[in-house]
N, C-alpha and C positions, 0 to 999 in steps of 0.2 A: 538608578540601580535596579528597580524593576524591571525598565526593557533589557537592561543585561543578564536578569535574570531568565528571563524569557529565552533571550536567546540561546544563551548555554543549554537550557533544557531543550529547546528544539534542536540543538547542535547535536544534543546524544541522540535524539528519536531519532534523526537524518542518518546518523551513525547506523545504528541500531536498523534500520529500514536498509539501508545498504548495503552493511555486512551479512543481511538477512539473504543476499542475492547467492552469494558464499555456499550460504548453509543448503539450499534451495538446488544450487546446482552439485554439490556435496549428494544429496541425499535421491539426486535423480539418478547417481551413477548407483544405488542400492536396491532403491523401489522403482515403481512404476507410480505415475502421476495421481492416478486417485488415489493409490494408498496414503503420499506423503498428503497429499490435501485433504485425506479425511482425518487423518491421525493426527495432523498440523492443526487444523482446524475443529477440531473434539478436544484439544490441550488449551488453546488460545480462549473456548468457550466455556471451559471447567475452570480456567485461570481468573476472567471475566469476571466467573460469577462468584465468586472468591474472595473479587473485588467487592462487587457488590454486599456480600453479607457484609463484610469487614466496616464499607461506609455506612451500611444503615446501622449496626451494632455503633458506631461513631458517631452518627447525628441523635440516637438514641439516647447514648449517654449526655450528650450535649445539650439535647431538651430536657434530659431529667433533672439536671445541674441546673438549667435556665428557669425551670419552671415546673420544677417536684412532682406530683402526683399528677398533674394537669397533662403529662405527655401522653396518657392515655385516653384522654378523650382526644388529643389532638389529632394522637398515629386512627381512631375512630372516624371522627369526621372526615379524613384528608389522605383516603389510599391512597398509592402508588402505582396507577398498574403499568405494565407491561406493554409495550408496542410491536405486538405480535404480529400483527397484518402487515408493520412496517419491515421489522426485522426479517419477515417473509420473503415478502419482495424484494430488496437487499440482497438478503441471502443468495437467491435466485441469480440474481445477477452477476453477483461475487463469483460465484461457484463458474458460471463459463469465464470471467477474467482469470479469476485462478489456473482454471482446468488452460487456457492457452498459455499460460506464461509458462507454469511449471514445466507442459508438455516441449513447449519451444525450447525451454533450457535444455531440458533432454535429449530434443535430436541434434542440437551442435556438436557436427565431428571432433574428435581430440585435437587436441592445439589451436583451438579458437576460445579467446576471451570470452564464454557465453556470458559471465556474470557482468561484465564490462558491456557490452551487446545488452544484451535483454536490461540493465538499469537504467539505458540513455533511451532506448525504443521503450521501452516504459513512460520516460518523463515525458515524451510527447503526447499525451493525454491531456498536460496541461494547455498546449496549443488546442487540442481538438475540443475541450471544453469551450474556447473560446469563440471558433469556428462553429460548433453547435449552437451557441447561445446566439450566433448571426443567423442560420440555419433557420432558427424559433422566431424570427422577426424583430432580434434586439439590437438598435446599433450598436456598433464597433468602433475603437478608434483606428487609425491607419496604422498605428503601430501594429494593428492584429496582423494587418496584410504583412509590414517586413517579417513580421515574427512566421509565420506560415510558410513565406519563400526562404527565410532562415533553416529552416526544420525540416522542409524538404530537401534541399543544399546538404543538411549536415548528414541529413538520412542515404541519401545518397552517395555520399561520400565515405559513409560506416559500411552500407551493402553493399551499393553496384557501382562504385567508379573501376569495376570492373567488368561490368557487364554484367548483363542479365543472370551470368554465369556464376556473378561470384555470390549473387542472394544464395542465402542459407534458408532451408525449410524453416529451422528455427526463425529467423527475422519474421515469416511472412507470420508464423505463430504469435510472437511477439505483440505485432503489429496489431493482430485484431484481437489480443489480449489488453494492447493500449485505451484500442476501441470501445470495448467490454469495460473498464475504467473509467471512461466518461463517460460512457450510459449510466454507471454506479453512483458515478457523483452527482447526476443530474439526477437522479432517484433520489438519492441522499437530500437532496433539498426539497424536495417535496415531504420529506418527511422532517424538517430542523426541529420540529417543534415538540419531536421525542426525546427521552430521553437517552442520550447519545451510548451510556457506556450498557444500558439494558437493551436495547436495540443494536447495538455490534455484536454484546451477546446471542443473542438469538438469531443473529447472521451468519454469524460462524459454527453456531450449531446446525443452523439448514445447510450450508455445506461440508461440514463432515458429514450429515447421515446423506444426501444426495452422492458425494462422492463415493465415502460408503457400499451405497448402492451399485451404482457402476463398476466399482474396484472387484466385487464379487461375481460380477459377468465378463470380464477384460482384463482383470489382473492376476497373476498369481501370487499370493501372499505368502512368503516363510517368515518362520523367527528369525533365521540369519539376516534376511536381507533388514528384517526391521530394526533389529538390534545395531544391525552396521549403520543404519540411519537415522537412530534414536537421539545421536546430539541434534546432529542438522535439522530434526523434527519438534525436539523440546526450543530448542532455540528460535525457530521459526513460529512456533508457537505460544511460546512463552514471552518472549523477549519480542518478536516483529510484531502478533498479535494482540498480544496482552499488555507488556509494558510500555513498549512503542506508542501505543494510541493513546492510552492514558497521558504519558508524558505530553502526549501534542494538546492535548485539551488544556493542563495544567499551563503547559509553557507561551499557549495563545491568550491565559488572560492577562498574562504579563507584560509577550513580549507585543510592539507598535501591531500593525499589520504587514506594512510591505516590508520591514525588518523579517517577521513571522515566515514569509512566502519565502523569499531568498532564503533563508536558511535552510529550509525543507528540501528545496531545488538541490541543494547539495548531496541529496541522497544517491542519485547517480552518478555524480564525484565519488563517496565512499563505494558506489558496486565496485568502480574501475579500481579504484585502486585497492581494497579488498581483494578484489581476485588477482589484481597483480601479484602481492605481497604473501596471501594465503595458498592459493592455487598457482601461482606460477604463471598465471596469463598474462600475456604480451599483446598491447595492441600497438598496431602497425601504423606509421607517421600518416597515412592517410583518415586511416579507421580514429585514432586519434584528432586527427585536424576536423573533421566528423561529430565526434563528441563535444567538441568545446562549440561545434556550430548549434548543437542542439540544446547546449549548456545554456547557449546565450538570447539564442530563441525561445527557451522556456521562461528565463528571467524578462524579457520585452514582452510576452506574452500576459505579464502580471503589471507593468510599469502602469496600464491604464487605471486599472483596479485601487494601484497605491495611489494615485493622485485625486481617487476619489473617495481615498478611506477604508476600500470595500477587500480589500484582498484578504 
């Protein structure tokens, strides 16, 4: 019952991550890129931190209960701090994935799937984690190679089984938005040993005020356009940043692990059909035949990992 539990809740973060592609390209046809990623990302770290009071006022009450007047030498001896330097660097990093993804959604001409596009060229990060970890001098199984000739197969089949002609500015953005992604994650594990939901905070705060930054030399800001993009930005903020993450923390200690992985994989399953259902985008029996290459390459890309436990 608890890896079902598990799963259900990573089923909605996948949701929840997916439908976020939606809101993302929603809120590019309003703003300009740094606005939605500092405003997106100042909502996700105000929400964060939110969390945060909420759980310490909880384990609070819970050592008061456990252990009466004694919780105060205990919160004494045994601060909490902050993994600032971590959450820095993170941040850093975050903020050019961000700045490519969002900006990619935005230059896809009208009547292209962006949210379907940019979910699938997203998950192949999972591939390049892998490829990097080979990269760094760690073996691989053979499965890494079909999975890599898979992803590039499907990728190809999503931009150029038209030719050079038919890549979209957007993809090539995408693409090293991907990139940008598994340098994040590979950061991310140099730091496991913070704490995950105070060090996100602090990540998405260094990228609203850096976007911030840029938004006020490169963008122009009105109230209309932000009010026009105020769902797609609490949404993406609230609910992809904030609620999202939590949920994946909660639903990993439940669910197996290679249960855990597949599940998550299905995030670019809900981009597509998301934007099908909400925006009206249509992908095309190739660009489709594509998708499910890259669907199946990101799941072979973890098959090593589940048989060792580690995914």
């Amino acid at each position: 019952m608890s890896n079902l539990k598990g799963s259900l809740i990573l089923l909605l973060t996948a949701f929840i991550w997916g439908t976020a592609f939606v809101a993302q390209t929603s809120g590019a046809g309003a703003v300009g890129t740094f606005t939605f990623n500092s405003f997106r990302s100042l909502v996700g770290a105000a929400f964060l931190a939110i969390v945060i009071v909420v759980r310490k006022l909880a384990r609070n009450r819970k050592n008061i209960e456990e252990t009466g007047a004694g919780i105060i030498a205990v919160g004494r001896n045994n601060p909490v701090t902050w993994p600032v330097g971590a959450g820095v660097v993170c941040g850093i990093v975050l903020f050019a994935a961000m700045s490519f993804q969002q900006y990619g959604i935005s230059r896809y001409p009208g009547g292209v799937a962006a949210s379907g596009r940019a979910g699938f060229i997203t998950a192949t990060y999972v591939v390049m984690v892998s490829v990097a970890a080979f990269l760094l001098g760690k073996k691989q199984h053979w499965i890494i190679g079909v999975s890599v000739a898979g992803c590039i197969a499907g990728m190809y089949l999503l931009c150029m089984s038209g030719g050079i002609s038919a890549i979209y500015i957007g993809d090539v953005f995408e693409l090293a938005g991907a990139i940008c992604f598994t340098c994040h994650i590979l950061v991310i594990d140099k730091f496991s040993g913070a704490d995950s939901i105070k060090m996100s905070c602090i990540q998405f705060l260094i990228v609203g005020i850096i976007s911030a930054f840029v938004m006020m030399f490169t963008e122009e800001v009105t109230m209309q356009g932000i009010q026009k993009a105020l769902v797609a930005i609490i949404y993406a903020g609230v609910f992809s940043s904030g609620i999202a993450y939590t949920l994946q923390m909660i639903g990993q200690k439940y669910a197996q692990p290679a249960v855990a992985s597949i599940v998550m994989s299905l995030e670019s399953v809900f981009a597509a059909l998301a934007g099908w259902i909400i925006l009206g985008e249509i992908l095309m029996p190739r660009e489709l035949a594509g998708c499910i290459l890259v669907f199946v390459s990101v799941i072979l890309a973890q098959v090593p990992g589940m048989k060792r436990g580690k995914v």
